[in-house]
DSSP file (Angstrom, degrees, kcal/mol; ACC not computed):
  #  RESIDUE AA STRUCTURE BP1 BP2  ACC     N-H-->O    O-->H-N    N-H-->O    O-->H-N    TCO  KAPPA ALPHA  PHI   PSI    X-CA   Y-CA   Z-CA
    1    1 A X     >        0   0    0      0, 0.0     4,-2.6     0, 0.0     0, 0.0   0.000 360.0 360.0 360.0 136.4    0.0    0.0    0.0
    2    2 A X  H >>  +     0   0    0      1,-0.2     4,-1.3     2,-0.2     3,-0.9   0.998 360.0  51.6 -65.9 -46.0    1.5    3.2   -1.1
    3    3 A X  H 3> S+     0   0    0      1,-0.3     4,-3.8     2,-0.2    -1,-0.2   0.902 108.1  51.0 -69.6 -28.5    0.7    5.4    2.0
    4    4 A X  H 3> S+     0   0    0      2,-0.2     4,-2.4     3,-0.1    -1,-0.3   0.966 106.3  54.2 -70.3 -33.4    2.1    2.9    4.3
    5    5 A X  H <X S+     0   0    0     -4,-2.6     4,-1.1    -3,-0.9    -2,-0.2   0.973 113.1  52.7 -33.7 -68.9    5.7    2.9    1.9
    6    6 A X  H  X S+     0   0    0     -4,-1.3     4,-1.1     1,-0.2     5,-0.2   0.734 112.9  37.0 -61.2 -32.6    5.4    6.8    2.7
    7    7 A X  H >X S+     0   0    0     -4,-3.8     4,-2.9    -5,-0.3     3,-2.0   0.986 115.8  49.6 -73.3 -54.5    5.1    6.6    6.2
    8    8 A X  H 3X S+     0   0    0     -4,-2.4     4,-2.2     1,-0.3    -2,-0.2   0.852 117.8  52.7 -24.1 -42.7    7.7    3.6    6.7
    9    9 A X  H 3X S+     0   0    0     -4,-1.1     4,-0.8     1,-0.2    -1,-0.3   0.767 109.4  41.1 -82.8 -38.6    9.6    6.1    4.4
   10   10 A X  H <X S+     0   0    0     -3,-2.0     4,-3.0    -4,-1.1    -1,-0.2   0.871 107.7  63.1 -90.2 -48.7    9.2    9.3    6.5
   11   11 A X  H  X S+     0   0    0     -4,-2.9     4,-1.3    -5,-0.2    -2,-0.2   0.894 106.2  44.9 -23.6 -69.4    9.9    7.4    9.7
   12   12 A X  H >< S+     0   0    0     -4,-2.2     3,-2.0     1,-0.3     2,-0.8   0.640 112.6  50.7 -61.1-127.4   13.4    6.6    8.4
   13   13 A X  H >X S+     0   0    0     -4,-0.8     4,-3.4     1,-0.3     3,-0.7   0.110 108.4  53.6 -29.1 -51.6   13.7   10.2    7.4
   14   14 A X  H 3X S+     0   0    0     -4,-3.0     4,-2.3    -2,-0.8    -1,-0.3   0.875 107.2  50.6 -38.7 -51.1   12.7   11.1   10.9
   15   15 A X  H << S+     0   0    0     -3,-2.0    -1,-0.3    -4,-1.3    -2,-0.2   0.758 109.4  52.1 -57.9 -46.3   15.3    9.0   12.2
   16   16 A X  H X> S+     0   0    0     -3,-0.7     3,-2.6     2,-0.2     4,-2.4   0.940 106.3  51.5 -71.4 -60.3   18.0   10.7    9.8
   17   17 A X  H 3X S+     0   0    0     -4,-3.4     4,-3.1     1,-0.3     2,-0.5   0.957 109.7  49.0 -70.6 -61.7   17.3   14.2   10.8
   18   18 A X  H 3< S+     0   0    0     -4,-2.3    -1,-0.3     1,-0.3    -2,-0.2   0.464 113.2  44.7 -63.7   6.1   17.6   13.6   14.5
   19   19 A X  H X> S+     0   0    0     -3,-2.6     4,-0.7    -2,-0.5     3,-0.7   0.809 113.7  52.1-116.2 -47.0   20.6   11.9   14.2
   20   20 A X  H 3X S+     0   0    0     -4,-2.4     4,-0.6    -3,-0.4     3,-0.4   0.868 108.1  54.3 -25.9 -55.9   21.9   14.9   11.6
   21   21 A X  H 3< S+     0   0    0     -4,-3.1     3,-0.2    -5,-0.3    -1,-0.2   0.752 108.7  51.6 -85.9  -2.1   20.9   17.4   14.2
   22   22 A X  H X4 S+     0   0    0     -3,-0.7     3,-0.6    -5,-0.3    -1,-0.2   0.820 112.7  39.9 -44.8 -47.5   23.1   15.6   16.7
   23   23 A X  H 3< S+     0   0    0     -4,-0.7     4,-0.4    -3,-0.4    -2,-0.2   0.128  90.6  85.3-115.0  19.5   25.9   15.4   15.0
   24   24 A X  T 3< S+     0   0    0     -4,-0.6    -1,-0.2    -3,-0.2    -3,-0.1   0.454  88.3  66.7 -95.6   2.2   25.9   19.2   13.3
   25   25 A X  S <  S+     0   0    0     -3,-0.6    -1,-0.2     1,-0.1    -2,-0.2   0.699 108.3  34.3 -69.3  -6.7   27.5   20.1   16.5
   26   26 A X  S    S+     0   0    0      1,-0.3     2,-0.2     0, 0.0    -2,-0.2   0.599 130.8  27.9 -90.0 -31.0   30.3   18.1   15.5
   27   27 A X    >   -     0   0    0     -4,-0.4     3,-1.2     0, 0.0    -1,-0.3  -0.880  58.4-167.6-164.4  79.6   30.3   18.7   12.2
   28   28 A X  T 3  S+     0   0    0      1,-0.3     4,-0.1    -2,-0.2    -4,-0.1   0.003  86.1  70.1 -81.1  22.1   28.9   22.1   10.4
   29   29 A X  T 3  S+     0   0    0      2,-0.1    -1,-0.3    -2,-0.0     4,-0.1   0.312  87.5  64.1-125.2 -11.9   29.0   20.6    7.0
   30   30 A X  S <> S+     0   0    0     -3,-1.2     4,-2.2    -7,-0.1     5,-0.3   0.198  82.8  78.2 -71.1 -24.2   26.4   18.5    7.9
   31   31 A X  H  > S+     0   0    0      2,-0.1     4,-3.8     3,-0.1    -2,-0.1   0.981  89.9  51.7 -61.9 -36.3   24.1   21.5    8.3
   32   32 A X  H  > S+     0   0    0      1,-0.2     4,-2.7     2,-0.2     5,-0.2   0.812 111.6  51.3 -72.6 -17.7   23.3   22.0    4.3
   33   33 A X  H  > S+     0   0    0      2,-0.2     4,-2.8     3,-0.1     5,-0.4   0.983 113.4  43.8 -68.8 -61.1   22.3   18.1    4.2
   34   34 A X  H  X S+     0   0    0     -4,-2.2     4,-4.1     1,-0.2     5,-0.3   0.880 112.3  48.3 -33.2 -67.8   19.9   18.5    7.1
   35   35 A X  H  X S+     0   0    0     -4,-3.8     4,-1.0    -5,-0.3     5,-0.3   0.859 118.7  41.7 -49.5 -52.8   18.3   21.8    5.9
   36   36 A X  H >X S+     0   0    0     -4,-2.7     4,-3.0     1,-0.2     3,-2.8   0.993 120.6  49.0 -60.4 -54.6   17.7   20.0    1.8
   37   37 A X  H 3X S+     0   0    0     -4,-2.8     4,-1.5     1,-0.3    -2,-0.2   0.853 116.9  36.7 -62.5 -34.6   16.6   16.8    3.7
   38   38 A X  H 3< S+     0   0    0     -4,-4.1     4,-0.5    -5,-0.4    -1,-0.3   0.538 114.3  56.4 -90.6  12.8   14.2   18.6    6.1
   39   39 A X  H << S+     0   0    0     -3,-2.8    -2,-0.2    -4,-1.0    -3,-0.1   0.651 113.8  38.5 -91.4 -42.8   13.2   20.7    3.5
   40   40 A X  H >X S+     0   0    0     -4,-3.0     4,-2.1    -5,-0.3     3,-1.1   0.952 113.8  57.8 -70.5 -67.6   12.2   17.5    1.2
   41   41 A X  T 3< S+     0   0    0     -4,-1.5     4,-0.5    -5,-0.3    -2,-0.2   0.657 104.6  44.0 -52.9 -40.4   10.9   15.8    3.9
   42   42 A X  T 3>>S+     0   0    0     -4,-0.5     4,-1.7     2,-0.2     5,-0.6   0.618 111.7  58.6 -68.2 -36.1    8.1   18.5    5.1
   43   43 A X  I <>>S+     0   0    0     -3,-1.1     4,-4.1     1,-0.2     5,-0.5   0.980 107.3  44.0 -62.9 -60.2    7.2   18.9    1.4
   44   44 A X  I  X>S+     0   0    0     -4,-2.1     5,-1.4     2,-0.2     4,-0.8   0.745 115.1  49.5 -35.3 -32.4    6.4   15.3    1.2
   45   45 A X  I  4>S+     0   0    0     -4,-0.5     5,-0.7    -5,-0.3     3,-0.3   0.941 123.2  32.3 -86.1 -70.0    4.4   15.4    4.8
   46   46 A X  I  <5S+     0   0    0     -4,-1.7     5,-0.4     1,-0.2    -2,-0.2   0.976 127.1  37.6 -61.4 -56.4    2.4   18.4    3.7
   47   47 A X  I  <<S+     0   0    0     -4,-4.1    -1,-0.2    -5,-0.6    -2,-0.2   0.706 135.5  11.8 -70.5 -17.4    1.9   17.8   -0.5
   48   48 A X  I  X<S+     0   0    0     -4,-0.8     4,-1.6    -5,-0.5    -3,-0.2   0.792 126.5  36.9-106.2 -90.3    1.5   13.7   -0.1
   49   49 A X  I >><S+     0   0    0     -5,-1.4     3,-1.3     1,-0.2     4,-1.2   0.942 115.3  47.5 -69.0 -75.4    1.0   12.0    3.3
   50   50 A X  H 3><S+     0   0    0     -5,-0.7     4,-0.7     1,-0.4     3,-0.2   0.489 115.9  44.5 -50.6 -45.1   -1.4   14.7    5.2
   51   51 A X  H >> S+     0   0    0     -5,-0.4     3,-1.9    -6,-0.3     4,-0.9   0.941 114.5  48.0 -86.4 -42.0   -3.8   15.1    2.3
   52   52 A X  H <X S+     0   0    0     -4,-1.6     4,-1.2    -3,-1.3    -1,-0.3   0.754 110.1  53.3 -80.2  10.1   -3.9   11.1    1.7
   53   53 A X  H 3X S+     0   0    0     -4,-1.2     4,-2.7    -3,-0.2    -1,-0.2   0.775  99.9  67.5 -76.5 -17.8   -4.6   10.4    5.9
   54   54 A X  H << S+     0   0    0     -3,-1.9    -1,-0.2    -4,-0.7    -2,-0.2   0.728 104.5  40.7 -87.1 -28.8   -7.5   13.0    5.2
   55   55 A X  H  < S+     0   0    0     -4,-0.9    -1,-0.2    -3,-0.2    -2,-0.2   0.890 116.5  45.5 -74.7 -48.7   -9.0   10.2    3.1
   56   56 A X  H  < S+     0   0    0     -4,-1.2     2,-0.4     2,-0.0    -2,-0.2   0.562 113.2  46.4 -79.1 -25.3   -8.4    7.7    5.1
   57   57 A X     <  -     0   0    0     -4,-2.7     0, 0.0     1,-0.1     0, 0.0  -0.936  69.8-111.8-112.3 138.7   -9.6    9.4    9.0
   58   58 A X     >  -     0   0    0     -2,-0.4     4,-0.9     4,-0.0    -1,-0.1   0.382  28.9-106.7  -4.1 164.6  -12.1   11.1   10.4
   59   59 A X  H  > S+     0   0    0      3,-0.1     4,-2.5     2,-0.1     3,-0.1   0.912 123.9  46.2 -51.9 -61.4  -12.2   14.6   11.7
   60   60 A X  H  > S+     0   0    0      2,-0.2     4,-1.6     1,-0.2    -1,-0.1   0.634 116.6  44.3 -65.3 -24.0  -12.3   13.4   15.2
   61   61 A X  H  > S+     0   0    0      2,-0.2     4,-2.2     3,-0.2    -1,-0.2   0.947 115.0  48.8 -74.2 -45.5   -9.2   10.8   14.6
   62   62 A X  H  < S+     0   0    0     -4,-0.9     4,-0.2     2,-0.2    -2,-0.2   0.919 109.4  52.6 -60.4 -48.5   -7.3   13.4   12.6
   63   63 A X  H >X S+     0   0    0     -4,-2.5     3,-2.4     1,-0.2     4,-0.6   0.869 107.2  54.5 -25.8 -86.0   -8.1   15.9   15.7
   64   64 A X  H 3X S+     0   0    0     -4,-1.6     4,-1.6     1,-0.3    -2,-0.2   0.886 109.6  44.5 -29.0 -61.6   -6.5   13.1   18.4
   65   65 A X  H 3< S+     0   0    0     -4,-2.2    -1,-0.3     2,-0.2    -2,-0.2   0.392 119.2  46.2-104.7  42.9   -3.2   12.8   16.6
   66   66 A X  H X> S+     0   0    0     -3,-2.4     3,-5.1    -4,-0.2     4,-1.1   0.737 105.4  52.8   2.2-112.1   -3.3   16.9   16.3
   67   67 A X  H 3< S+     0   0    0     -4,-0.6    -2,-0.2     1,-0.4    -3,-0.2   0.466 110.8  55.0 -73.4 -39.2   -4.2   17.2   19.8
   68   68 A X  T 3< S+     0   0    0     -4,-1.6    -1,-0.4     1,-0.2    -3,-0.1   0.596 111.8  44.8 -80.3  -8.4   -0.4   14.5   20.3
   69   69 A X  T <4        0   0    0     -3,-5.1    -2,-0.2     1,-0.1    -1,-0.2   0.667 360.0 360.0 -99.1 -22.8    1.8   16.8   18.5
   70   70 A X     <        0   0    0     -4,-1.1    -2,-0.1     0, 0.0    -3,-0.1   0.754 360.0 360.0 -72.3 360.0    0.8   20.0   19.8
């Protein structure tokens, strides 16, 4: 199922950037990767996944995992 690739896919991305923003204290050459990779990565989340969970949930479901990131 595609949407589950894209999350499996964004996880791993997730995983990357927190491990990137560890290790740009170490390493400032590492910033320009982060910044393209969270810059790709947000597009995807906003142009892709959000709109096809919107198909897939509820108001009230979508609300509840809202209501865990804020």
């Amino acid at each position: 199922m595609k949407i589950i690739d894209e999350i499996v896919g964004l996880v791993k991305e997730h995983q990357i950037l927190l491990q990137l923003a560890k290790d740009i204290n170490k390493n400032n050459d590492l910033l320009e990767e982060f910044g393209i990779l969270l810059k790709t990565h947000t597009r995807l989340e906003d142009r892709e996944l959000f709109p096809q969970l919107t198909k897939y949930l509820n108001t009230e479901q979508l609300h509840k995992i809202q209501q865990n990131y804020d």
